[in-house]
C-alpha positions in Angstrom: 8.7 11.2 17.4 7.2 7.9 16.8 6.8 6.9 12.8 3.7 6.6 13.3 3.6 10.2 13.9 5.7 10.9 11.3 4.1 9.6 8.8 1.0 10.8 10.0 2.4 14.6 9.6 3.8 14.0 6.7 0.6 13.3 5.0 -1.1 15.7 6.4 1.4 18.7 5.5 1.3 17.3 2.2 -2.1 17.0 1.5 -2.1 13.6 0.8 -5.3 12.7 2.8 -8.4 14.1 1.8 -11.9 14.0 3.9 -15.1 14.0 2.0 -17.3 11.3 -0.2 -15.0 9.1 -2.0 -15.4 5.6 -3.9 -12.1 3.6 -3.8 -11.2 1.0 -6.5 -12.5 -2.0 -4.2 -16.0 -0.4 -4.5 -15.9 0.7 -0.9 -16.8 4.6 -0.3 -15.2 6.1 2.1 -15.3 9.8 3.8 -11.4 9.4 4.1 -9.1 9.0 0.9 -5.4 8.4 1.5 -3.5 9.6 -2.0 -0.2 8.5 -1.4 0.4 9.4 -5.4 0.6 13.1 -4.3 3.8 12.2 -1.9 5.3 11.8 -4.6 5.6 15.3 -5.2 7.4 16.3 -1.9 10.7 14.3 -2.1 11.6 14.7 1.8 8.2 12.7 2.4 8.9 10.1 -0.8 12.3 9.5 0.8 11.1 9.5 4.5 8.5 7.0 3.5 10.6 5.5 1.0 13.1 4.4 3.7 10.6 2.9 6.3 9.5 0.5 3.4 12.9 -0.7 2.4 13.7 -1.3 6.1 10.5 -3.2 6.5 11.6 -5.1 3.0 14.5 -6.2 4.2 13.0 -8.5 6.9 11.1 -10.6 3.9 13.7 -9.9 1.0 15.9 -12.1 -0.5 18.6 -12.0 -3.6 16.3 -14.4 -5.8 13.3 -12.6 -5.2 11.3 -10.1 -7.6 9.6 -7.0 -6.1 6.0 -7.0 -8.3 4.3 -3.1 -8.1 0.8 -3.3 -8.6 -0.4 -0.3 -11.1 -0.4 2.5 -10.4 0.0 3.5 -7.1 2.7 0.8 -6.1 4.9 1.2 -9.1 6.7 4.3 -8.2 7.5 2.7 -4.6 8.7 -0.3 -6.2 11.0 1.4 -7.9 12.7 3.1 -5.6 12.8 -0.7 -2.9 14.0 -2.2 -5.9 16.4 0.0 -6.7 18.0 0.5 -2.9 18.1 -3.7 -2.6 19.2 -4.2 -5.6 16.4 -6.2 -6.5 14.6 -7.3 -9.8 11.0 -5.4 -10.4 8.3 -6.5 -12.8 4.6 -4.8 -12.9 1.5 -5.5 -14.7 -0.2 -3.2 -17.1 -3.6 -2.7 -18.1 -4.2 -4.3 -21.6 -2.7 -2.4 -24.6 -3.2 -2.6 -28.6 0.0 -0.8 -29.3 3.5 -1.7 -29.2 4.5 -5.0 -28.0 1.1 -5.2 -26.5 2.4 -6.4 -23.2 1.0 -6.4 -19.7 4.2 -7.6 -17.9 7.1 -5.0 -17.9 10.3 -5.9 -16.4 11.8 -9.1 -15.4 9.9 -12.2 -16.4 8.5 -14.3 -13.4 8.3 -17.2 -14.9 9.3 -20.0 -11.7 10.0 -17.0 -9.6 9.0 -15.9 -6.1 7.8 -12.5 -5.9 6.7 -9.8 -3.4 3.6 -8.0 -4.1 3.7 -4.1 -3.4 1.1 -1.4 -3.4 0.8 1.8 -1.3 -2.7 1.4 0.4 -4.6 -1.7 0.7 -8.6 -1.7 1.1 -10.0 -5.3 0.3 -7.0 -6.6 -1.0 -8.6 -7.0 -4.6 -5.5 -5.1 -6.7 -3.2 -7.0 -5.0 -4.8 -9.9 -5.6 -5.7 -9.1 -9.4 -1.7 -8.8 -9.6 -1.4 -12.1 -8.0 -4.0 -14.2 -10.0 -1.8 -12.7 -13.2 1.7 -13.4 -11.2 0.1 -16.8 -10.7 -1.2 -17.3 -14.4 2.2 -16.3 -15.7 4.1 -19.1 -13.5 5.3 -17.1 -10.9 4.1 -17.6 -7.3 3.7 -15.3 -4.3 3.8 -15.7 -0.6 3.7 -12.3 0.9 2.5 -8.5 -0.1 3.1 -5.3 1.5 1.9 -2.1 1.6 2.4 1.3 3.2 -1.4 2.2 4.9 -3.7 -0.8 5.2 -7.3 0.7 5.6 -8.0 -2.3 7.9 -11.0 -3.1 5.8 -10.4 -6.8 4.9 -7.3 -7.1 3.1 -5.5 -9.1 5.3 -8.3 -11.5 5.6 -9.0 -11.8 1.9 -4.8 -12.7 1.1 -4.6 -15.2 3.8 -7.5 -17.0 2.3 -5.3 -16.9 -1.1 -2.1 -18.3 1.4 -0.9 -14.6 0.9 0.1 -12.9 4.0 0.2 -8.7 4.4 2.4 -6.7 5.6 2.4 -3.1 6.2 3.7 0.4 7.6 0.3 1.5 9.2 -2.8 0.5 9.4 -5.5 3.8 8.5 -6.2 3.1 11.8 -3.0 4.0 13.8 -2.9 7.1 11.8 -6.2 8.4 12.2 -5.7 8.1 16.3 -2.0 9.6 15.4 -4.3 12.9 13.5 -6.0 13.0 16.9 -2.9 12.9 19.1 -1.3 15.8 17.3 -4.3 18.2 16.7 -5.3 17.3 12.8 -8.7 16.1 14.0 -10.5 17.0 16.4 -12.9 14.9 18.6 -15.9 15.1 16.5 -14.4 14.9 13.3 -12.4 11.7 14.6 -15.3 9.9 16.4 -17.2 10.3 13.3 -14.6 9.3 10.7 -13.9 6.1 13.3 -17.4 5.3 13.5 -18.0 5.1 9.9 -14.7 3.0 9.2 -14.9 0.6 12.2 -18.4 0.9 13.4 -18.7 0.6 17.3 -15.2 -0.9 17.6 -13.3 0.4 20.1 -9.7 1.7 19.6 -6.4 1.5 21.4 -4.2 4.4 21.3 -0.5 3.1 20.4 
């Protein structure tokens, strides 16, 4: 079975993709929300997952490096590529007023490189909120990854910032991988595809 595939079943089985009406934190609504949060609650998923991301981290890592999860929804996958490469993590909170008040938790990236990593990317605008801080606090940042990209202008938006993406999947390879294995049928696909991607033809991989 291709990853791909995989993947695709995975989040499916799980219930980790939802159709409806949703509005996603770039500002986009969508009728297809991809919660990679609830994977975290099936632990043969979170480690399948898990292990495509360190592999695909391992082409990019290095041993002075610091992985940076952007909050929420890359912090828990941090965690665990941090943990397997025996790598530094930092993340940035939102502002507190208690405590030591701080929005950096973890290693301090002060004259350090550091890789960006959240689960889905839309616009790119969390990732890049995590980089203007990274940036702000002294640290500087070449690449990002992600699980899903939604191919919805992420990419584009980081290379602008000379910030490239990387990724797993693209929403795109696993909305043709629903179709290939039965989770959507025809209708329901050339819809969702049409209102993602417009008239743009798509290649199945």
């Amino acid at each position: 079975m291709q990853e791909v595939d995989l993947v695709s079943r995975l989040l499916y089985k799980t219930g980790s993709v939802k159709i409806g009406n949703f509005l996603l934190a770039s500002g986009k609504t969508s009728r297809i929300y991809i919660d990679m949060r609830n994977m975290l609650a099936y632990p043969d998923g979170f480690k399948a997952i898990g292990e495509m991301l360190i592999n695909k981290l391992r082409e990019i890592s290095r041993k002075d490096i610091i992985i940076v999860g952007v909050a929420t929804g890359g912090i828990p996958w941090a965690s665990i590529a941090s943990y397997s490469l025996g790598l530094p993590m930092s993340y940035f909170r939102p502002k507190k007023e208690h405590g030591l008040k701080k929005r950096l938790e973890g290693i301090d990236i002060k004259d350090r490189e550091c890789i960006v990593l959240d689960d889905v990317s839309t616009t790119g605008g969390s990732i890049m909120e995590t980089i203007e801080f990274i940036r702000e606090n002294g640290g500087y940042v070449k690449e990002s990854i992600v699980i899903i990209d939604r191919a919805q202008g992420a990419e584009e938006n980081l290379r602008k910032e000379g910030v490239s993406l990387r990724y797993l999947f693209s929403l795109k390879d696993i909305i043709i991988s629903f179709k290939r294995q039965g989770f959507l049928n025809e209708e329901t696909f050339k819809s969702l595809w049409l209102d993602l991607y417009g008239g743009e033809s798509f290649v199945e991989r």
